[in-house]
Structures are given as C-alpha cells and as structure tokens.
DOTORMAR-220146 format. One record per residue (C-alpha): residue number from 0; residue in three letters; x, y, z. Coordinates in nm, 2 decimals. Each point is the difference from the previous one (the first is absolute). Layout:
<sites>
NUM ALA X Y Z
...
</sites>
This chain:
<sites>
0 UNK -5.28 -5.30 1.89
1 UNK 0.02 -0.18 0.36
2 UNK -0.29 0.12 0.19
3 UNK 0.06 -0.12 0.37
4 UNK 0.28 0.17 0.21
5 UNK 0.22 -0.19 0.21
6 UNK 0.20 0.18 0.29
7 UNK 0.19 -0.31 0.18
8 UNK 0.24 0.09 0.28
9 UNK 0.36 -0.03 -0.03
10 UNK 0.18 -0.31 0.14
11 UNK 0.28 0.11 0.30
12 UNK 0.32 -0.10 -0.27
13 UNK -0.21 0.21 -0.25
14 UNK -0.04 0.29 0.24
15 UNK 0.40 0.00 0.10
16 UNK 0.07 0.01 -0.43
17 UNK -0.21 0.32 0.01
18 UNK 0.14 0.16 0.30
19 UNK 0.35 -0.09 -0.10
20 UNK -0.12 0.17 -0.37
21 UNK -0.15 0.28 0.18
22 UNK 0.36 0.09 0.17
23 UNK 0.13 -0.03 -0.36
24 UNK -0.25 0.05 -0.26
25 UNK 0.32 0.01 -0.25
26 UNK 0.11 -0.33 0.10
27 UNK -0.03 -0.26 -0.28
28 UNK 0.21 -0.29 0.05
29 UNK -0.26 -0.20 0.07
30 UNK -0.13 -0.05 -0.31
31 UNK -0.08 -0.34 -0.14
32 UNK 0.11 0.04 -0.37
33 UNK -0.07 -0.29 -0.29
34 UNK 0.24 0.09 -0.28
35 UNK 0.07 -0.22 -0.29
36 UNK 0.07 0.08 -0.36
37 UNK -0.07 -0.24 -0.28
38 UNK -0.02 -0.06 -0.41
39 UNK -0.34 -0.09 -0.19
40 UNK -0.32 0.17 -0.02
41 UNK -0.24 0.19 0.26
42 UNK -0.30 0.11 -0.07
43 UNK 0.04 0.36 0.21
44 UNK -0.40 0.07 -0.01
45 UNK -0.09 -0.37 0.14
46 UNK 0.31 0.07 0.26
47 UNK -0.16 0.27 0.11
48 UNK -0.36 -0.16 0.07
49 UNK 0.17 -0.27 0.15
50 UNK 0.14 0.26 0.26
51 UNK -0.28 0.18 0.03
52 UNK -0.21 -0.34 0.12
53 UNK 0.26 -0.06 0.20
54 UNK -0.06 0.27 0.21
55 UNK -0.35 0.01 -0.03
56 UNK -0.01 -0.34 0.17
57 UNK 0.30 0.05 0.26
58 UNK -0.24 0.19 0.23
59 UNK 0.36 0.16 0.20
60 UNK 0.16 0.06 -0.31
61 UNK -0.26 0.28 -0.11
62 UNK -0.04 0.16 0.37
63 UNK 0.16 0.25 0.23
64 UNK 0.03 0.04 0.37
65 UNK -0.18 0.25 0.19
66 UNK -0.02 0.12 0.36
67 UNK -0.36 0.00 0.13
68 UNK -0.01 0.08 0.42
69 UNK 0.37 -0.10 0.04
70 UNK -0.05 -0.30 -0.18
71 UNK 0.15 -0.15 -0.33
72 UNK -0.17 -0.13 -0.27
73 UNK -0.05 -0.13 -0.35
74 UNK -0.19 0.21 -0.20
75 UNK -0.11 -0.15 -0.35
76 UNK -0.02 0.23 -0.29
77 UNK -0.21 -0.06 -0.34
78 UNK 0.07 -0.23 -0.21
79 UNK 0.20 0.09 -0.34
80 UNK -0.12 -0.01 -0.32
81 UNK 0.12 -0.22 -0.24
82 UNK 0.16 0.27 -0.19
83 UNK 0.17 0.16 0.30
84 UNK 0.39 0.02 -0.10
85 UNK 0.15 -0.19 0.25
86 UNK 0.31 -0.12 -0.22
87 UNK 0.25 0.28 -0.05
88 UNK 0.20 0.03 -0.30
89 UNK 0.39 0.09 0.11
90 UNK 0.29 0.12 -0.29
91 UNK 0.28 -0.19 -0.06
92 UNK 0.17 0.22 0.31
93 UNK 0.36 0.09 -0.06
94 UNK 0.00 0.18 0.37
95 UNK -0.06 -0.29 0.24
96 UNK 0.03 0.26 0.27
97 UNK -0.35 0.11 -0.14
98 UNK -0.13 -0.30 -0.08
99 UNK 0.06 -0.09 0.40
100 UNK -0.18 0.27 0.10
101 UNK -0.32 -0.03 -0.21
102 UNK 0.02 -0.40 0.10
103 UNK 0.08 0.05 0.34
104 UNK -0.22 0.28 0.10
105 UNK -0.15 -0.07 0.40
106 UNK -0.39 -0.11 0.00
107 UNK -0.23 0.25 0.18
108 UNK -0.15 -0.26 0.20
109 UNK -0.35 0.23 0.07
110 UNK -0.02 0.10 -0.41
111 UNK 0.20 -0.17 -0.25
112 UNK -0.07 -0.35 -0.13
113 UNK 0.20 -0.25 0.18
114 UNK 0.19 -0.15 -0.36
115 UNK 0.11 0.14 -0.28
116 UNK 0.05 -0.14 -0.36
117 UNK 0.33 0.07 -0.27
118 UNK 0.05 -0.15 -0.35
119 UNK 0.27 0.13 -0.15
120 UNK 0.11 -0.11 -0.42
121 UNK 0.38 -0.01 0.00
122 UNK 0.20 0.09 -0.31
123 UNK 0.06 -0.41 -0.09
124 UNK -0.38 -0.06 0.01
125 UNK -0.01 -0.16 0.34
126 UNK -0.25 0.10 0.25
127 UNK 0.02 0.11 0.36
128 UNK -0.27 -0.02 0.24
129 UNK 0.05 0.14 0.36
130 UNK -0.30 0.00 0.29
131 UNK 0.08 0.15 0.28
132 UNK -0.27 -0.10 0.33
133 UNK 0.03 0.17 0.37
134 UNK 0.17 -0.21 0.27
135 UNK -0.35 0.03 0.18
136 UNK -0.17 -0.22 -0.25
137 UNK 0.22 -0.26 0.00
138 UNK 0.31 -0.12 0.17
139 UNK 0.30 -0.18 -0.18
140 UNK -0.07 -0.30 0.17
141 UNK -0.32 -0.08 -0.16
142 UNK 0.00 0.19 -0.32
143 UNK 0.06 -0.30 -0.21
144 UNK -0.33 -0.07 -0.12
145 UNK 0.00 0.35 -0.15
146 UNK 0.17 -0.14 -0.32
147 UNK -0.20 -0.28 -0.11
148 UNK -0.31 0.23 0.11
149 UNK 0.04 0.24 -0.22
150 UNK 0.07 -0.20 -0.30
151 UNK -0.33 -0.14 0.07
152 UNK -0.16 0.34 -0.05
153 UNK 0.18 0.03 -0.35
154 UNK -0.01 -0.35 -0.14
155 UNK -0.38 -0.03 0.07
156 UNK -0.26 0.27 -0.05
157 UNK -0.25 -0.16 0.19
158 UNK 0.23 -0.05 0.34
159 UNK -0.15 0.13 0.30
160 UNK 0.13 -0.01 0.38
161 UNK -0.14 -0.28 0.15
162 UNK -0.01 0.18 0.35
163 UNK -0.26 0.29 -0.08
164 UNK 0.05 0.32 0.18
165 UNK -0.28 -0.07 0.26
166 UNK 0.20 -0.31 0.09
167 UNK 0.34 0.18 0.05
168 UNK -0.18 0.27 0.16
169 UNK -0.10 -0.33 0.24
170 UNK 0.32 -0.15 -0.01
171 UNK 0.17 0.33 0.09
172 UNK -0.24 0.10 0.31
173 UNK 0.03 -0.40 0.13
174 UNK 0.37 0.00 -0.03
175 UNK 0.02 0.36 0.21
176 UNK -0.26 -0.09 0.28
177 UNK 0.23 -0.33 0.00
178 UNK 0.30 0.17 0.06
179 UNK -0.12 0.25 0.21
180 UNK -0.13 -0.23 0.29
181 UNK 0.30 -0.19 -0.04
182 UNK 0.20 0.35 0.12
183 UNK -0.29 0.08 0.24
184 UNK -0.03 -0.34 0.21
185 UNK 0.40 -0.09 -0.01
186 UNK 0.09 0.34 0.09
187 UNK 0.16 -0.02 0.31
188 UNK 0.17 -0.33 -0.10
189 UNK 0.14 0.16 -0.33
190 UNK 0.08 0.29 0.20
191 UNK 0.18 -0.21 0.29
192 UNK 0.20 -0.21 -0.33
193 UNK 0.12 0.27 -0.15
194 UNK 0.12 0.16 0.32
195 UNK 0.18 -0.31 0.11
196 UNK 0.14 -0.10 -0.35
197 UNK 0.15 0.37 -0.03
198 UNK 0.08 0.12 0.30
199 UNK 0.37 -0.01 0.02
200 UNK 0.09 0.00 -0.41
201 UNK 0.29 0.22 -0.10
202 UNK 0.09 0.15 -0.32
203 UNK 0.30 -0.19 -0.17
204 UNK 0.00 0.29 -0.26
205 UNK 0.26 -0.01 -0.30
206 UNK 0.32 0.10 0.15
207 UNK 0.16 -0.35 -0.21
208 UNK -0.15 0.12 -0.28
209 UNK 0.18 0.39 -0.03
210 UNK -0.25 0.22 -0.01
211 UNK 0.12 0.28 -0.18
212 UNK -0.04 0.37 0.09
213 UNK -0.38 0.11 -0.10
214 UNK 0.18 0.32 -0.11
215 UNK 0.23 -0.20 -0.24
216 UNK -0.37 -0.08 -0.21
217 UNK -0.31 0.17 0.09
218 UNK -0.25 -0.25 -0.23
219 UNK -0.05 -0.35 0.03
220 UNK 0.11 -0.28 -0.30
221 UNK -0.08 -0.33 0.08
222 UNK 0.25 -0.35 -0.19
223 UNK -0.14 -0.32 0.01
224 UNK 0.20 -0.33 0.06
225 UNK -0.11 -0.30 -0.05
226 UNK 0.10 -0.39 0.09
227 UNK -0.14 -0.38 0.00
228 UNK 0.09 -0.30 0.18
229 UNK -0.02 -0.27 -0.21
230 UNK -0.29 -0.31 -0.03
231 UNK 0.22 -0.22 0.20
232 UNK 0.04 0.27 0.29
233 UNK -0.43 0.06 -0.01
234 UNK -0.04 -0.37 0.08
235 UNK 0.19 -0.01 0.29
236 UNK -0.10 0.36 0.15
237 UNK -0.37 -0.22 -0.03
238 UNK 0.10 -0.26 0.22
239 UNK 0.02 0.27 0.28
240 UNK -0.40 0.04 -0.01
241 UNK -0.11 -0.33 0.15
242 UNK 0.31 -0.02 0.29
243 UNK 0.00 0.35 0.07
244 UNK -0.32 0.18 -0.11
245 UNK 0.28 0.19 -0.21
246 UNK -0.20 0.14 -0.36
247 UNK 0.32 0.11 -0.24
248 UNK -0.17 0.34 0.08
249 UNK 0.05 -0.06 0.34
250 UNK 0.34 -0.12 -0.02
251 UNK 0.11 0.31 -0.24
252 UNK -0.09 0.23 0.26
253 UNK 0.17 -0.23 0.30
254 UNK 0.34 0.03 -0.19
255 UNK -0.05 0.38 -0.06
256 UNK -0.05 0.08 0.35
257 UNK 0.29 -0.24 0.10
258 UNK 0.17 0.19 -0.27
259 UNK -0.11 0.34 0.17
260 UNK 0.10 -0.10 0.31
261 UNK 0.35 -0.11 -0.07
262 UNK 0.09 0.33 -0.17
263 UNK -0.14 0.25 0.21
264 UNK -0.01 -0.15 0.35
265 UNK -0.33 0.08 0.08
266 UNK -0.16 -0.33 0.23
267 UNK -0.41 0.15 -0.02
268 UNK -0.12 0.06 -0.44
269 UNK -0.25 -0.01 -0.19
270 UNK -0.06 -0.09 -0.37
271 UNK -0.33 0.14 -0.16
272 UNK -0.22 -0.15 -0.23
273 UNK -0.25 0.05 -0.20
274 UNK -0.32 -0.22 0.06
275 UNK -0.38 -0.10 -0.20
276 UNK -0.29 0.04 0.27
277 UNK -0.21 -0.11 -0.24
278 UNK 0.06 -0.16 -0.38
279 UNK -0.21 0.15 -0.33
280 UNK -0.14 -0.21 -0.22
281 UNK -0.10 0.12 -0.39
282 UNK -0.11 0.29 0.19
283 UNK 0.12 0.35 0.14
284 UNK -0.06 0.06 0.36
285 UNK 0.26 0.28 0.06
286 UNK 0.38 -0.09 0.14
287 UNK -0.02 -0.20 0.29
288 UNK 0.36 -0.01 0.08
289 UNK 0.11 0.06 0.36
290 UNK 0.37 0.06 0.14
291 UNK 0.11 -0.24 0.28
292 UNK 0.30 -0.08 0.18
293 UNK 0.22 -0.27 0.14
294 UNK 0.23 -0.01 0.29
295 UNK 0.31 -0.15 0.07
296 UNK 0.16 -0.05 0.27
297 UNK 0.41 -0.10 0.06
298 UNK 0.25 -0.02 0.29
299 UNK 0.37 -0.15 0.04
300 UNK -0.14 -0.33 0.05
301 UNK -0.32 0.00 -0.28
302 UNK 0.03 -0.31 -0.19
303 UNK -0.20 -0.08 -0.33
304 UNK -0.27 -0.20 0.18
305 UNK -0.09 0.33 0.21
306 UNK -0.05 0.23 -0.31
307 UNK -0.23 -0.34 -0.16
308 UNK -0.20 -0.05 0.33
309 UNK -0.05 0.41 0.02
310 UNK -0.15 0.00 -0.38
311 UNK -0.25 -0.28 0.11
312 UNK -0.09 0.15 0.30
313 UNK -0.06 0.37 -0.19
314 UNK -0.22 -0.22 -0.29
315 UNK -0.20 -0.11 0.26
316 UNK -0.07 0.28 0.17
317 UNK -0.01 0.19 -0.28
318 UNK -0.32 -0.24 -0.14
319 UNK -0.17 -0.03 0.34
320 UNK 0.01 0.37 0.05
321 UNK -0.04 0.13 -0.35
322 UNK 0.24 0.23 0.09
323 UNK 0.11 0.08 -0.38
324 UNK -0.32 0.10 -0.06
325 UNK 0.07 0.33 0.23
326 UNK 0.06 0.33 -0.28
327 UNK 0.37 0.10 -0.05
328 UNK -0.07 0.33 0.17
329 UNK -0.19 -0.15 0.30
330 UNK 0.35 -0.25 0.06
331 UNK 0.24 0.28 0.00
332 UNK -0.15 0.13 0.31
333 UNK 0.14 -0.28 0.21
334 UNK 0.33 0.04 -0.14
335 UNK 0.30 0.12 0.21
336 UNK 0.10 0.23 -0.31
337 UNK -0.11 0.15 -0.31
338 UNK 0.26 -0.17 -0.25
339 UNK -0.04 -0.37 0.03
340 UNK -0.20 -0.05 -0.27
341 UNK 0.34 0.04 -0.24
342 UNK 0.08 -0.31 -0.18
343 UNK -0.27 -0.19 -0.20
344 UNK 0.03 -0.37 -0.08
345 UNK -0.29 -0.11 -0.21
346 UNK -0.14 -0.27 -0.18
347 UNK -0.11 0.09 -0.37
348 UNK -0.01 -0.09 -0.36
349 UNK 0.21 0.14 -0.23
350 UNK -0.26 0.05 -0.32
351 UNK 0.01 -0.14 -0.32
352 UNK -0.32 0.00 -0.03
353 UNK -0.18 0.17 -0.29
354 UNK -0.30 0.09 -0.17
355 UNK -0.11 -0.25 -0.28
356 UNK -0.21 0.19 -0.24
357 UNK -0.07 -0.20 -0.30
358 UNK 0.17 0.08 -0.29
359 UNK 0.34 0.09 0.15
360 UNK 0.32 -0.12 0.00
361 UNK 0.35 0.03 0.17
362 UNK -0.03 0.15 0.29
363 UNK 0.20 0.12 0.24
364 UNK -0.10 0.11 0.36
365 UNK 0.21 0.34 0.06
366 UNK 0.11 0.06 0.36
367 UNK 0.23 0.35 -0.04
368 UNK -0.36 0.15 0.15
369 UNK -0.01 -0.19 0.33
370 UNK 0.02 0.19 0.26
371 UNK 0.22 -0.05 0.34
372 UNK -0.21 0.04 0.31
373 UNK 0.30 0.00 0.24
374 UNK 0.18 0.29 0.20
375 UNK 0.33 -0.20 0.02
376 UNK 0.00 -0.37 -0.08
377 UNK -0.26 -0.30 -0.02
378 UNK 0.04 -0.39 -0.09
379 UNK -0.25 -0.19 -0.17
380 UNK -0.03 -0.34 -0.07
381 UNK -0.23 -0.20 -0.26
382 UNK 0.03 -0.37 -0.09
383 UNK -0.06 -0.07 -0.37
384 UNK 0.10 -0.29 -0.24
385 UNK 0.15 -0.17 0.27
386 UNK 0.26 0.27 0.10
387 UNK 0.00 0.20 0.30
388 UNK 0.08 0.33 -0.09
389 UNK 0.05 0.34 0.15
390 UNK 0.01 0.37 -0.04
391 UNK 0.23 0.28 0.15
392 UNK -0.16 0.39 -0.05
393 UNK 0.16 0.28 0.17
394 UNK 0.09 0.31 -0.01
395 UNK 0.35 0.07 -0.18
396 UNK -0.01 0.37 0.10
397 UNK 0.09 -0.09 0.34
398 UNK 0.11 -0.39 0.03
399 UNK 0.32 -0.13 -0.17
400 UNK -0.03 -0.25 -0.27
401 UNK 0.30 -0.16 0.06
402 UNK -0.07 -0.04 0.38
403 UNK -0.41 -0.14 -0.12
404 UNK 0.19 -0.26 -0.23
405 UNK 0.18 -0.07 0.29
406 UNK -0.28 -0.04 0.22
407 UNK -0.19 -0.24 -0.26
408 UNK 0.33 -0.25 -0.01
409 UNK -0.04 0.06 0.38
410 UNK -0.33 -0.17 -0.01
411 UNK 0.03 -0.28 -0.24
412 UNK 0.26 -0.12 0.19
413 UNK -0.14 0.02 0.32
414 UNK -0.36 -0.16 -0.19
415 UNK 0.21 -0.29 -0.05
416 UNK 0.17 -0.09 0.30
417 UNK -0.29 0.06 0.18
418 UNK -0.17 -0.25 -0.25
419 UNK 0.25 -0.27 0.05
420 UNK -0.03 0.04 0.39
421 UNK -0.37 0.01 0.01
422 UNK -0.03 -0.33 -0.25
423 UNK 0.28 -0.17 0.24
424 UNK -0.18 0.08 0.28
425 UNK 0.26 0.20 0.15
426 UNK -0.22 0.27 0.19
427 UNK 0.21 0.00 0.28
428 UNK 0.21 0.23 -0.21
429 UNK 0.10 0.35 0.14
430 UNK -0.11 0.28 -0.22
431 UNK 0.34 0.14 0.09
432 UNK 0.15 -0.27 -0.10
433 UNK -0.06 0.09 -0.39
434 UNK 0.26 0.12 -0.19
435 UNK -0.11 0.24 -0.26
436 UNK 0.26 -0.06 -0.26
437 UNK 0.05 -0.29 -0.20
438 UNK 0.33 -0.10 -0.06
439 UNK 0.02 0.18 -0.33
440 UNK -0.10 0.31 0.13
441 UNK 0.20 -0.05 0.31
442 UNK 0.32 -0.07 -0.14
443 UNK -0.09 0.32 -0.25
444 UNK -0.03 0.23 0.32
445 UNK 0.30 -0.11 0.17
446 UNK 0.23 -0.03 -0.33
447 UNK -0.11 0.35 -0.02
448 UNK 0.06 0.08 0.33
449 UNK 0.34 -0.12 0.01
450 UNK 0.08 0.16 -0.29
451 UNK 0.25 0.26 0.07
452 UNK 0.25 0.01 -0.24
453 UNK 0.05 0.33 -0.14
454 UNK 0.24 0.03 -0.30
455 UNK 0.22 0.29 0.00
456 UNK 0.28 0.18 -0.24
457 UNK 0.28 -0.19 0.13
458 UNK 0.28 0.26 -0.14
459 UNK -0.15 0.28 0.18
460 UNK 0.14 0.23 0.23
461 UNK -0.16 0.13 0.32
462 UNK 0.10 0.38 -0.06
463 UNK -0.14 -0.12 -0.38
464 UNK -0.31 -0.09 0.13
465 UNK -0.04 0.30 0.22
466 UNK 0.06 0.22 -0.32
467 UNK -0.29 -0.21 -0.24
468 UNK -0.25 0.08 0.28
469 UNK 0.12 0.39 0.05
470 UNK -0.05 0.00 -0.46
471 UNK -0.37 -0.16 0.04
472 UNK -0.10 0.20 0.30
473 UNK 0.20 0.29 0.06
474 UNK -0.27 0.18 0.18
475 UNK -0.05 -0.27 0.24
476 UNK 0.14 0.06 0.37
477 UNK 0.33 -0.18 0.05
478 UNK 0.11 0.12 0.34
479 UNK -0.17 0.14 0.33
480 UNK 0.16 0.15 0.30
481 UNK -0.21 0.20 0.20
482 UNK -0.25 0.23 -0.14
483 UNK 0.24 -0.03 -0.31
484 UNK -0.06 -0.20 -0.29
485 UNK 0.25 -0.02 -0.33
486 UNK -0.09 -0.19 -0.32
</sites>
C-alpha cells in the first residue's frame, strides 16, 4: 500500500472540467473510450494485474478531487491490491440500451475511480474489451500513447512507469505554477486580446442549415459524414505554409468561415477550436485542453489577402500574448454574447489504434461507442496516409441532412478554388467574388428551377375537375361570401 499522500492543486482547464461536471454531474459525453474486439487468447487474471499496475502507477488515475478552503485538489487514494477486480466481466447483452447505460455511466469525479474496465466473450468466441477513462485525465488530443502503454503492462510482468509518482506529482505542480504565472503576469494583455479580438463578433447561427422545430424531437441523435481530398490535393494545400504561413488546418478553417460568411451574411465570426497548452508524454497529467477562438473579419471589398494577413497577425499575437492559454470560461466574459462558441472546427485523429496484447489476433477497433460532444455541428480534420480528411457530426434532430450534404459540396468547392487562387497568386480576389456552385451543381439548381412543366389529363373538363376535387374532399370549403361558407 502507498504510504505518502499527495494532494496537488488542480490546473485552471482541470478546474473548468469540474465545474462544467459539477452543473451536470450526469453528463458523460466526455468520455475517452478504447473499444476493440479481437480473436485469440487472453489470459483474464494477468489482464487484470496488468490493470490494476496500471493504475497503481498512473498517480491521477487512482485519485479524486476535493475542495479544501475553496480550493481544488488531487487527492490520492491507497493503492490496490493485486487482487482488486478491476476487470468486469459483461454478458453477451442482447439490450444495448442496457449495455449503454452500465458502459456509459457519468464518473463521480470526488469518489469513483476515474476508468473503468469491460471484457465481454461473444457467442463466436471473440473477445471484447471496453475501458472507459474520464475526460479529466486525458484529452483526445494526446491519448494516443494509451494503447501501446497498456500493452506494455500486459505483454511484460515486470513493466513499470518510468515516471514514478513523486515525479508526476513534480511534473504536475511545475506545469500548474507554469501556467499559472503565465495567466497572472499577461493578464491585462490577454484580457485586452481577447477584448479586441471579440468585441464586435456576431452569431451566424444555422438559419441555412433548417433548424427544425425543438418540439418536432425533444432528444438529440447525432449522423456523421465523412470526406477526403485526395494525396494530390494535400500537396498543394502544403505549398500554402511557406508563402502564406497557411497550415492545411489553418486553411480548412479560412474556407469554412469564408463558407460561413457567404451563406449567412454575417461580416464579424468566429470559429472555435480546440487547443494543447501543454503535450503528455507516457504519462497522465490530467486534460490539458483549452477552448479558443478565431476571428474573421469581411466587408464588400475583403479580398483573400486580407483574411491571410488577419490569420498572421492573430498567430502572432496570439503567441506573444499567450492569449489561448486564458480558460474557456474566463474568454466568454469578453464576448459580446453568450452563443458564439457554436460551431467547432478541430484538428484530430480518427483512431485506429489498438491495444496489442500478445496472443491476439484480428482486431477490429469499434467506434458505435464514440460519443459526439457537439450541441449542433462540428468539423474536424486529421491528415493520415497522405490524405486530408474530414469529419461532419451534428445533430439530425434539428439540422437537415440533405441541406449538411449540401453545405459539405459547398465547401469542397469553394476549398478548391480558393486553392487554385492562392497557388496562382491571385489574392487580389474578392471573397464575393466566389461562386458557390460548381457548374454541376449549378446547372442542377437552375435545371431545377426552371423546371416548370406540369403534366396534366389533357381530356379533362373544368366542371370535371371541379367535381374529382368536391369526391376527394367533400368537406373542404368551396365558396365564401360573407360570414357564409358552402363546401
């Protein structure tokens, strides 16, 4: 059993997870869940040691937050024994609706343990593992090494964390004091940033994208769409980095905002992003994922070299002031309005990672458990084998999936032409000078426009037609004089 106590404070990103869970306690969407299943043999007692290190030597993973004089902290617990059950044993569930809720349940961030553990032996012999960790642990932009660390804790016995939990005790308290005076001496210039950068941002909401009565569905079901631009198209988005300090990142989000701009009219938005403050190694140091913004900014006569020379001068702002750095909930309160943190544009990887115990074979990483983090819609983007590739979510109670499959077609064409322009060095290009349809899609709209040609019974009469409608709808009202009406 560990003897020494540690009680660490709480990072600021750390603290706005727990008051955001605090609103909510219910809330689990946030979960980062490992899911894979997979043939060949496990041995389920050295599985479970292997979890139960890993927790013993992941000092966050086996603590819980508690308030001491207004203040937040870590709070380590004993050690487990090597016996302790961490590894659950699930049925072969026939109700998923059950098997959501047992895998899904919210973490009690001051009592639970912060990960949970399902094996589950399906009917054809296969296996399926599920471990389910709190959002506060780790983040989904650095939970990679997760994977290959715990194989490590299966395939070898003898594996121990190289970081021991005095030193990411250390780690922990250096990277908080670090952060901390960075917020405390840069105060007044984050706060004067932020105030600047937001101060006349409007809402371009989701008008274009019908959103339907909330009384038409009360709960929320999310689709996922998904698209790549080919090898080819990644090598010349590429270019953009050395002329115009453009990352493919960067540029995804310059041709959604252009996109934004053209369909809703609004000249002053914002896309919000998800940002690392700092990087984990083979380590857990808690979620150190912070919110930010960017601002656009468009008038009648903005041209593409306006929107390039406003991204380079926000990056450099942004660096000197360490302005992303500044909590999610400390940003909002220079914003003009509550709702302009509404559509998400991120850069991610879409796992297929998994965990390589020894002695397994065909696996396949499930995703039916991910969970969508979004009220309405959010884009993410990830570069892998060479492709650049995205990711629509959104909510299909309340946007139309035609009108989203419109709005993706929107975008690849306009990621295009902007791509052309910017690699001719045509910057001098008005942004309202983009037309949004290709000429497929533009001969489609106006074909269907001008399509007006309505076939009709040619031997008809009109006192026939007048008695088919009085058959069908007798009761309807045919004539109105007055206060008198006659069906």
């Amino acid at each position: 059993m560990m003897k020494q106590e540690f009680l660490l404070k709480l990072t600021p990103y750390q603290e706005v997870f727990y008051d955001n869970w605090k609103l909510d306690p219910l809330k689990s969407d946030l979960h980062i869940i490992l899911d894979q299943t997979f043939s060949g043999v496990i041995d389920i007692e050295r599985l479970n040691k292997s979890l139960v290190r890993f927790v013993n030597h992941n000092l966050l993973v086996n603590s819980n937050i508690v308030s001491v004089d207004g203040e937040l902290f870590w709070k380590s617990k004993l050690q487990l024994s090597d016996t302790t059950p961490l590894l659950v044993s699930l049925p072969n569930y026939t109700d998923y609706e059950e098997f959501l809720k047992l895998v899904l349940k919210p973490f009690d961030l001051e009592n639970d343990l912060l990960s949970r553990f399902y094996i589950i032996k399906r009917d054809d012999g296969k296996y399926r593992i599920i471990y389910v960790f709190s959002s506060i642990l780790i983040d989904r932009l650095t939970d990679n090494f997760l994977h290959s660390e715990l194989s490590k804790y299966y395939n070898d016995s003898s594996y121990d964390n190289p970081v021991s939990l005095s030193e990411q005790a250390y780690l922990l308290n250096e990277m908080n004091k670090e952060v901390r005076t960075i917020l405390n001496n840069g105060k007044d210039v984050i706060a004067d940033f932020w105030k600047r950068h937001l101060a006349s941002i409007e809402n371009p909401g989701f008008k274009f994208l019908e959103v339907y009565n909330k009384s038409v569905s009360d709960s929320s079901s999310f689709n996922e769409i998904n698209f790549e631009f080919s090898k080819e198209i990644l090598s010349r988005t590429n270019l953009l980095t050395e002329t115009y300090k453009l990352t493919p990142y960067a540029y995804g989000q310059l041709v959604l905002a252009i996109l934004l701009h053209r369909i809703s009219e609004v000249n002053h938005l914002i896309v919000n992003y998800p940002v690392s403050i700092k990087k984990q190694q083979n380590y857990i140091l808690g979620s150190h994922v912070n919110t930010t913004v960017k601002g656009y900014y468009f008038s009648s006569d903005c041209r593409l070299k306006d929107l390039i020379n406003q991204n380079i001068d926000y990056l450099k702002s942004l660096w000197n002031t360490k302005a992303d750095y500044l909590p999610v909930s400390d940003l909002m309160k220079y914003a003009p309005r509550p709702d302009i943190l509404e559509f998400n544009f991120s850069q991610t990887s879409f796992k297929d990672l998994f965990i390589d115990y020894h002695g397994i074979a065909d696996v396949t990483v499930n995703d039916e458990l991910s969970l969508n983090t979004v009220d309405m819609i959010s884009m993410e983007q990830e570069v892998k084998n060479e492709i650049l590739r995205f990711k629509i979510i959104y909510n299909s109670s309340q946007l139309n999936p035609e009108l989203i499959t419109n709005f993706i077609e929107l975008y690849k064409n306009l990621f295009i032409c902007i791509l052309d322009d910017l690699l001719n060095n045509k910057t001098n290009r008005l942004i309202s000078g983009y037309h949004l349809l290709n000429y497929e899609m533009h001969h489609q709209v106006i074909s269907s426009l001008n399509d007006t040609i309505k076939y009709y019974d040619r031997e008809a009469t009109l006192h026939g037609l007048f008695e088919e409608q009085a058959f069908w709808t007798p009761e309807h009202t045919a004539l109105v004089s007055g206060d008198i009406r006659l069906s």
